[in-house]
C-alpha positions as CSV (number, residue, x, y, z in Angstrom):
1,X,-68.6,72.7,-0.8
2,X,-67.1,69.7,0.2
3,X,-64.6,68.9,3.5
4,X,-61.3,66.9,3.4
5,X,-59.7,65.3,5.5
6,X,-56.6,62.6,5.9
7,X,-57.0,59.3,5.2
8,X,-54.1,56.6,5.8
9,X,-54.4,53.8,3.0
10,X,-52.4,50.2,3.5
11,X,-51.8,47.5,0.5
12,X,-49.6,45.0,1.1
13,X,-48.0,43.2,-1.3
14,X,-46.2,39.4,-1.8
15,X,-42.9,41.0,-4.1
16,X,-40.8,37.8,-5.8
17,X,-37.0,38.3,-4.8
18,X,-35.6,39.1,-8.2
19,X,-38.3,42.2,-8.6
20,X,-37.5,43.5,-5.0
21,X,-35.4,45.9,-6.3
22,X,-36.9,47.4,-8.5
23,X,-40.6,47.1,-6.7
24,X,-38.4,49.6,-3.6
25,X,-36.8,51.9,-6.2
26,X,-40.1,52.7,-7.6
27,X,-41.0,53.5,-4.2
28,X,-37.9,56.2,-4.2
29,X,-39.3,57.3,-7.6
30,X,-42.7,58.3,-6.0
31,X,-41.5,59.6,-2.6
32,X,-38.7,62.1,-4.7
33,X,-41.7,63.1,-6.3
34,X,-44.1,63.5,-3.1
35,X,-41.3,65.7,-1.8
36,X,-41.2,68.0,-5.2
37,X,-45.3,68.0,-4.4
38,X,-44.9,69.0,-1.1
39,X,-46.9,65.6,-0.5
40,X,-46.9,63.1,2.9
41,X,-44.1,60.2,1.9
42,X,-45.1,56.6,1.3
43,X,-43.2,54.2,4.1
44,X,-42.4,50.5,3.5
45,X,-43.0,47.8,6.2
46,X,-41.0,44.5,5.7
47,X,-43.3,41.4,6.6
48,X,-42.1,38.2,6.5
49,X,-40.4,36.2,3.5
50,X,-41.5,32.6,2.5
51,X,-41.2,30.2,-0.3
52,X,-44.1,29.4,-3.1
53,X,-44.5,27.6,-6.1
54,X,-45.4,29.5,-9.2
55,X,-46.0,28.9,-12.7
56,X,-43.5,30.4,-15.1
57,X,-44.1,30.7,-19.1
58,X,-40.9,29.4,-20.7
59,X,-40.5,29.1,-24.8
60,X,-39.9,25.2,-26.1
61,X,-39.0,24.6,-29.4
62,X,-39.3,21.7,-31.0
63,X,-37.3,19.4,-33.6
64,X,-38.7,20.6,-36.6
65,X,-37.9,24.4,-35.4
66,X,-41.5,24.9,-34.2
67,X,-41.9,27.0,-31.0
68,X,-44.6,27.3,-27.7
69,X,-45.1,28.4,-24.5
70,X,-45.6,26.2,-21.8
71,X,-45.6,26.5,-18.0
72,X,-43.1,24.8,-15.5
73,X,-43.2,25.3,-11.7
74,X,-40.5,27.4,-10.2
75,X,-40.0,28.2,-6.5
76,X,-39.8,31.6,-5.8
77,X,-38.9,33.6,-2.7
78,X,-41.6,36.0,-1.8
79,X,-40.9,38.9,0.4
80,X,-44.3,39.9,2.1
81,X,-44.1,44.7,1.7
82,X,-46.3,46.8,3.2
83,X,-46.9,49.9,1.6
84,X,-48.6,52.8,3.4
85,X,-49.6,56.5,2.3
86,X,-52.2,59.3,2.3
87,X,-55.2,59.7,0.2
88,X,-57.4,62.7,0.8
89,X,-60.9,61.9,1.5
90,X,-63.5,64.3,0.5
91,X,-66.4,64.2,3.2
92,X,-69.3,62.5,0.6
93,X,-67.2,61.6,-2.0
94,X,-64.3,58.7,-2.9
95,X,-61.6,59.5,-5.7
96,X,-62.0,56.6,-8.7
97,X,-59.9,57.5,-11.5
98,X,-56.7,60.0,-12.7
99,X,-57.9,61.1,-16.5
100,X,-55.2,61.7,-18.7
101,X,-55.7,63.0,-22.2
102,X,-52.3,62.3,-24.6
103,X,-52.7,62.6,-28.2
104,X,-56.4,61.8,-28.6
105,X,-55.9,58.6,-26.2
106,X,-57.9,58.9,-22.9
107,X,-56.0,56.8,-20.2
108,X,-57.3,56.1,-17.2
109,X,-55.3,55.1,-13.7
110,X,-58.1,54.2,-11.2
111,X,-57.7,53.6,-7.4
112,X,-57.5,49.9,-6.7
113,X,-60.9,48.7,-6.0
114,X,-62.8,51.4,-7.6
115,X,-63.8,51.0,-11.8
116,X,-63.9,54.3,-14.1
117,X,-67.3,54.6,-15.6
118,X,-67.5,53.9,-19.3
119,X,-69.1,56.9,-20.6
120,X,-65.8,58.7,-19.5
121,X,-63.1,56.5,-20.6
122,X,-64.7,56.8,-24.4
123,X,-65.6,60.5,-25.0
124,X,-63.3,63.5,-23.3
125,X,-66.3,66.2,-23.4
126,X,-63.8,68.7,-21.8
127,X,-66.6,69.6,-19.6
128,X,-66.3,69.7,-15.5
129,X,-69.4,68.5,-13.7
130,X,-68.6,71.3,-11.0
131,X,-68.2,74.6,-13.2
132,X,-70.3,73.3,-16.3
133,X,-68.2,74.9,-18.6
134,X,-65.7,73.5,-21.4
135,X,-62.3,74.4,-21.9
136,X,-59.0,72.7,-22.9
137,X,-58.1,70.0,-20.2
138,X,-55.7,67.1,-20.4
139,X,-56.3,66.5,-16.7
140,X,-59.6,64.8,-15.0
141,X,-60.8,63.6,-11.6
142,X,-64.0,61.1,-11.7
143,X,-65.1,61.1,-7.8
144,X,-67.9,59.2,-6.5
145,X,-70.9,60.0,-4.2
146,X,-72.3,57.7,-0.9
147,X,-75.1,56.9,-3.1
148,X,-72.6,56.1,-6.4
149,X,-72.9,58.6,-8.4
150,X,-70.2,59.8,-10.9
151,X,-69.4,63.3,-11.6
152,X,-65.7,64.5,-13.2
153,X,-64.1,67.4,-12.1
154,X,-61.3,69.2,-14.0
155,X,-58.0,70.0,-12.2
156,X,-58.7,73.1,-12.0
157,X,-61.8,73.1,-9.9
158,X,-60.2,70.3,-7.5
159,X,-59.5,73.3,-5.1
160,X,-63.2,74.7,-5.3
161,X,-64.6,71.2,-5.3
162,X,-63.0,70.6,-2.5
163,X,-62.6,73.3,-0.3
164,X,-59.3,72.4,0.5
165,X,-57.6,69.5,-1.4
166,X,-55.0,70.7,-3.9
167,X,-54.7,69.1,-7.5
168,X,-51.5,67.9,-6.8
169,X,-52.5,66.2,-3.5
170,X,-55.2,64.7,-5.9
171,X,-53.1,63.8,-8.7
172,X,-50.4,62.3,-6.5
173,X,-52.6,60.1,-4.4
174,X,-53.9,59.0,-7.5
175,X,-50.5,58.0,-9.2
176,X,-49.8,56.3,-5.7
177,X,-52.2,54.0,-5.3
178,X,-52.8,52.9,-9.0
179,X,-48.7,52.6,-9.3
180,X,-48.2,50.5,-6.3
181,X,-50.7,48.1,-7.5
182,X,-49.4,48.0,-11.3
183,X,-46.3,47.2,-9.9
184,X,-46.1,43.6,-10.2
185,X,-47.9,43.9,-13.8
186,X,-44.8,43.6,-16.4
187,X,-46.8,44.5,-19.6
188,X,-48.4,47.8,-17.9
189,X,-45.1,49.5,-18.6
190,X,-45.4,53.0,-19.7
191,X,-41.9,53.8,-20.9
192,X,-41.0,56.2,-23.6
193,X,-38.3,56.0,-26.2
194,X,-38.7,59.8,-27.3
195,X,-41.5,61.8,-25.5
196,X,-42.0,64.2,-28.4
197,X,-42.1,61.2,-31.1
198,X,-44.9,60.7,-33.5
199,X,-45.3,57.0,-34.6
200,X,-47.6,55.4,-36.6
201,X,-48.9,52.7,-34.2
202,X,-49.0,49.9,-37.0
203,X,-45.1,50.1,-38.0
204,X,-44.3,50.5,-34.2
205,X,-46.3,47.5,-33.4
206,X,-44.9,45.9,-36.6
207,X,-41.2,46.3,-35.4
208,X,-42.4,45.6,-31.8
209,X,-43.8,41.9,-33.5
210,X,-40.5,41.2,-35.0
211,X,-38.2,41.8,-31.7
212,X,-41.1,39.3,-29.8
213,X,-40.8,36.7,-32.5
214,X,-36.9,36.3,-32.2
215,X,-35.7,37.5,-29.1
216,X,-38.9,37.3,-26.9
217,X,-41.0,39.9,-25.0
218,X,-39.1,42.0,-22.7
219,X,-40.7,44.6,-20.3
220,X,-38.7,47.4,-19.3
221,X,-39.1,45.9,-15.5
222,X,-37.1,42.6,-16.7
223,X,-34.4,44.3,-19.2
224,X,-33.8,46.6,-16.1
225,X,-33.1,43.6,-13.8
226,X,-31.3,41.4,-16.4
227,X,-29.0,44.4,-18.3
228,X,-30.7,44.1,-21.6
229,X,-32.8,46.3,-23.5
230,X,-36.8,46.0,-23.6
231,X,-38.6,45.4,-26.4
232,X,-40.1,49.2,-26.7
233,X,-36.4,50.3,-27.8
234,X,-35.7,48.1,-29.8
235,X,-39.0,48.6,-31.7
236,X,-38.1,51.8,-32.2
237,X,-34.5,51.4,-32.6
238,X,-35.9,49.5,-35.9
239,X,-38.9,52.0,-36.6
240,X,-35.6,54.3,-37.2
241,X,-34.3,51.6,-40.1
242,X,-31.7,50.8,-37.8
243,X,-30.3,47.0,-36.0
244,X,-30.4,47.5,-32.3
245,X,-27.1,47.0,-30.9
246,X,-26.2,44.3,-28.3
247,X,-28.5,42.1,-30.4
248,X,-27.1,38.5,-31.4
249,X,-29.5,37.9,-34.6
250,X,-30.7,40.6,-37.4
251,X,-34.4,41.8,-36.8
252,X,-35.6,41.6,-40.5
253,X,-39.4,43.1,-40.0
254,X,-41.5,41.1,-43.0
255,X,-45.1,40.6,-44.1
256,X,-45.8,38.0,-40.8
257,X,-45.2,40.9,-38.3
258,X,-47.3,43.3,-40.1
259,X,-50.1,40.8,-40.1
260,X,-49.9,40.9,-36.7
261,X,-49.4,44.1,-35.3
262,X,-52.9,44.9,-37.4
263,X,-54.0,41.4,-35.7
264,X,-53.5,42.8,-32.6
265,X,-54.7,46.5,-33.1
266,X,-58.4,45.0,-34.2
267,X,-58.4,42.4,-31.5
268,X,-57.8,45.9,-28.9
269,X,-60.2,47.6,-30.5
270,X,-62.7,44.7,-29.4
271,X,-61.8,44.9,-25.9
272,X,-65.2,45.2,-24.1
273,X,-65.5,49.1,-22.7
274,X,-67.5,48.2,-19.6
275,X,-64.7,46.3,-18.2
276,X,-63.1,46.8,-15.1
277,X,-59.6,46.2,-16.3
278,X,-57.2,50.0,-16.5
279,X,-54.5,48.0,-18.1
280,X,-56.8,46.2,-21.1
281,X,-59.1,49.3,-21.6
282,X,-55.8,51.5,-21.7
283,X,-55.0,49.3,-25.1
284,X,-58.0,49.7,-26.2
285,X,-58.1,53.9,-26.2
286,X,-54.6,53.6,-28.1
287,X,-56.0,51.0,-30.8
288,X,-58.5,53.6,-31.8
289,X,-55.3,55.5,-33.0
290,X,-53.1,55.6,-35.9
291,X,-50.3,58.2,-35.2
292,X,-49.4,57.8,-31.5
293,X,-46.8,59.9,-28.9
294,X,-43.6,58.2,-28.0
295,X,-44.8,59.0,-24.1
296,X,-47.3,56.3,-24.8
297,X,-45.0,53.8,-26.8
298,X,-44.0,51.2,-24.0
299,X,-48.0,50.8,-23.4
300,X,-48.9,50.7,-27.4
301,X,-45.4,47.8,-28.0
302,X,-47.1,46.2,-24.9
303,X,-50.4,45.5,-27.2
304,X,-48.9,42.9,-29.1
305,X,-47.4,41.0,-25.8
306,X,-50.9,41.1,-24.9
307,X,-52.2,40.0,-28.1
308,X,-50.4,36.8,-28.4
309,X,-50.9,35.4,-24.4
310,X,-54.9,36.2,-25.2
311,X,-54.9,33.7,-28.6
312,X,-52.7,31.5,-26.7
313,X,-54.7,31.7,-23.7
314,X,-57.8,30.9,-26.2
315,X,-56.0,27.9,-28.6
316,X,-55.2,26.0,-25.2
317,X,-58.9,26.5,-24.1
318,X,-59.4,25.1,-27.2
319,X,-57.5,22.3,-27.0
320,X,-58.8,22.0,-23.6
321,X,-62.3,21.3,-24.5
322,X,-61.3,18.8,-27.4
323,X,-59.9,17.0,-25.4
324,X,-61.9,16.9,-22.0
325,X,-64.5,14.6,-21.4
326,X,-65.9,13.7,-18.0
327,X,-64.7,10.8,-15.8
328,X,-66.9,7.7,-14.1
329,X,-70.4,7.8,-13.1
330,X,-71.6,10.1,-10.6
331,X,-71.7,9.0,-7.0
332,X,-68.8,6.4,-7.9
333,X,-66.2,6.5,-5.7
334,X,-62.3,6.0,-7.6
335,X,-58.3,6.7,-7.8
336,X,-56.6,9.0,-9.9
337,X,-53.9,9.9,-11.3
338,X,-54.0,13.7,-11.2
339,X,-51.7,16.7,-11.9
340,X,-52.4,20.4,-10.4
341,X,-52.7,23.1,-13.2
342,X,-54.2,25.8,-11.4
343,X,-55.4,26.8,-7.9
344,X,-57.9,29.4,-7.1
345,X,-58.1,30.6,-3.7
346,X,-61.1,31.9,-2.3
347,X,-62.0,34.1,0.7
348,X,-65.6,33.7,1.8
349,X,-67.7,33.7,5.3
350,X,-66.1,31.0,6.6
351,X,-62.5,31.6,6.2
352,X,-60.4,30.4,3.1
353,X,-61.1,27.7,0.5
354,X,-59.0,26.4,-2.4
355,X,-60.4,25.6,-5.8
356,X,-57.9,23.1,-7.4
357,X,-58.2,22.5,-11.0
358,X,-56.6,19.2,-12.4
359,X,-55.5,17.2,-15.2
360,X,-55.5,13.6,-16.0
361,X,-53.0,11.5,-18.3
362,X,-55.9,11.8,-21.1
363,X,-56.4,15.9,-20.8
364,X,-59.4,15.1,-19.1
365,X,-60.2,18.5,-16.7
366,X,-61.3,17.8,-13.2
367,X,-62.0,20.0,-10.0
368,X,-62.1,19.9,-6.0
369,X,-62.9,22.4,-3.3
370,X,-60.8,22.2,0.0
371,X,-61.5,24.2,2.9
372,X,-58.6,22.9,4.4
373,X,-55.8,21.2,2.3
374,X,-53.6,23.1,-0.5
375,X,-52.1,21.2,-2.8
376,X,-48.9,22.7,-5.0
377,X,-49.2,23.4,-8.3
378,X,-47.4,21.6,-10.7
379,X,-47.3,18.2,-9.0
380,X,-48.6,15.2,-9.4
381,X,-50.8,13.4,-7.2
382,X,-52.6,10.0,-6.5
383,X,-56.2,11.1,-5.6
384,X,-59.2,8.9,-3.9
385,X,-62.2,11.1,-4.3
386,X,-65.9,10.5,-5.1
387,X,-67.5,12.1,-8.4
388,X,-69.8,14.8,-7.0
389,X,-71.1,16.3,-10.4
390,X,-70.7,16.3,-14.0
391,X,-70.8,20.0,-14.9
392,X,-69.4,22.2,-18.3
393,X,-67.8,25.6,-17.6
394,X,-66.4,27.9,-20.8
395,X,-67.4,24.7,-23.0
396,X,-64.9,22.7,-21.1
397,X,-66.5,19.5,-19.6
398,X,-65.2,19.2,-15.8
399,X,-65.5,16.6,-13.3
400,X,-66.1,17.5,-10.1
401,X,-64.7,15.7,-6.9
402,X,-65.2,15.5,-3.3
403,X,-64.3,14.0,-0.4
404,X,-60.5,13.4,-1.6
405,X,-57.5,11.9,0.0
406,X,-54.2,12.9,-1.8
407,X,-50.8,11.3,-2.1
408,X,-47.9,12.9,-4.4
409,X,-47.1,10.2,-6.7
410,X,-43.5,8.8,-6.8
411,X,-41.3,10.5,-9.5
């Protein structure tokens, strides 16, 4: 029999000013219900706030009526929250994942840094590793070992596992810790329009297609903080044969958004099950359905969001590759005219380096490591570096620089 005892867990996170609202009332949500569980409160600690420059998706559309998505940097105010609660710790073993079972779907809500096995997420045995016996369940702990092994244990065994931690203390910290961390994830939105519902997931998605293609994708998050109404109810609003109100154009669903919702259900159901990803592999257990609960329709409407940024994310790697080609001779020493698309920072045994991935006037992709200097995204720059490498990464011919002196270029 196994030993608990307390365990204080800190994550501290860098919250954008327009989402600090609702980031601290989700906060209240879980503490009101810590107090109905008889559970230690989470506290907030304010750090300090500072400016940074991200990169925001924005629609264009073009002359001929055409539309795309392209990024624009936009500086936001950060505002550095620390979040701190319990998590029991079971002498031997580590909680991993909260199972939930909902209508055939089996969705998982692991502990930040931990990954729910495979063999779990796709087949709910019923069966407890501890009592060996099955039963009806809808509720599941997977723990770990020291030495990494996996057992589950049903909720309710937690107490005999144990010794002394109560499901609720389990399921709580749980629901903490993976909430805190989803919070700054728009599309991981689990928001119901009718609990007891049953929808067939490929007219849900259809409607969900044709609110996306004329009034955008709207999390519940963002039509909370800008006073409209997320896509999920208007979906469903139309699933019902109805126009959602407040809405400035008539949603017509057609043979296009029905091509897609099933685009986007088979491109789910490829998601690869041995990632590491709650969110993705979440999708993936509802794609396996065809009639789905309304508790689960935020998620399921939240497939096709996800759908369209993955073949966007893939036509522009395309595009990308078409159009690279690698710079100069190696060891040649030149100028450039550069702009920042992406920087990867990276934490390693000597302190932090950043991974800055550029762009040239001809598309042509090209890279430098600083240990010291951070460039800002979006700008342009005028760059003196040497060519260290030739090298091809995802297809995508990169050249790689060193030794480089930067100068923002005049506007």
């Amino acid at each position: 029999m196994a030993t608990q005892e307390n365990n204080t867990v800190k994550r501290t996170f860098q919250i954008p000013a327009e989402n600090l609202t609702i980031f601290l009332g989700k906060i209240d949500e879980l503490n009101r219900r810590a107090k109905r569980m008889k559970q230690q409160p989470i506290t907030i600690t304010r750090g300090p706030v500072a400016n940074a420059v991200r990169m925001i998706s924005t629609k264009v559309y073009g002359a001929f009526g055409q539309t795309e998505w392209r990024d624009k940097p936009v500086t936001v105010e950060l505002h550095e929250i620390t979040v701190e609660g319990q998590s029991p710790q079971i002498t031997g073993w580590t909680l991993v994942s909260r199972l939930q079972y909902i209508d055939g779907s089996i969705l998982a809500h692991s502990v930040p840094g931990e990954t729910c096995p495979a063999k779990y997420r796709d087949d709910w045995s019923k069966r407890c590793d501890h009592c060996n016996t099955n039963r009806t369940r809808k509720d599941m702990f997977i723990v770990r070992d020291e030495a990494g092994k996996h057992i589950c244990v049903g909720r309710n065994c937690v107490k005999d596992f144990t010794g002394h931690v109560s499901p609720n203390e389990l399921a709580f910290a749980a629901e903490w810790l993976h909430s805190v961390s989803e919070l700054g994830n728009e599309d991981n939105d689990i928001y119901s329009g009718g609990e007891d519902a049953r929808l067939q997931l490929t007219d849900l998605l259809a409607c969900a297609a044709c609110a996306i293609r004329n009034i955008g994708w709207v999390s519940k998050k963002a039509a909370d903080q800008n006073g409209t109404k997320p896509t999920v109810t208007i979906a469903m609003t139309l699933l019902c044969g109805k126009q959602p109100e407040g809405v400035s154009v008539e949603l017509i669903v057609d043979d296009k958004d029905q091509a897609m919702a099933e685009a986007a259900i088979e491109w789910a159901k490829q998601i690869n099950p041995l990632g590491d990803n709650d969110y993705l592999l979440n999708l993936r257990s509802i794609a396996q359905k065809i009639i789905i609960s309304g508790r689960i329709s935020g998620l399921a409407v939240s497939l096709v969001s996800a759908y369209q940024r993955e073949i966007g994310i893939v036509a522009a790697r395309k595009k990308m590759a078409e159009e690279s080609r690698h710079v100069g001779e190696v060891g040649s020493r030149d100028r450039f005219n550069l702009t920042v698309e992406k920087i990867i920072d990276i934490i390693g045994h000597y302190g932090m380096s950043h991974i800055h991935l550029f762009r040239d006037d001809h598309g042509n992709v090209m890279k430098w490591k600083s240990s010291r200097e951070r460039l800002d995204t979006g700008k342009t720059y005028q760059v003196k570096g040497t060519i260290k490498s030739h090298d091809l990464y995802a297809d995508i011919k990169q050249t790689c620089l060193s030794r480089c002196v930067c100068v923002e270029a005049a506007r």
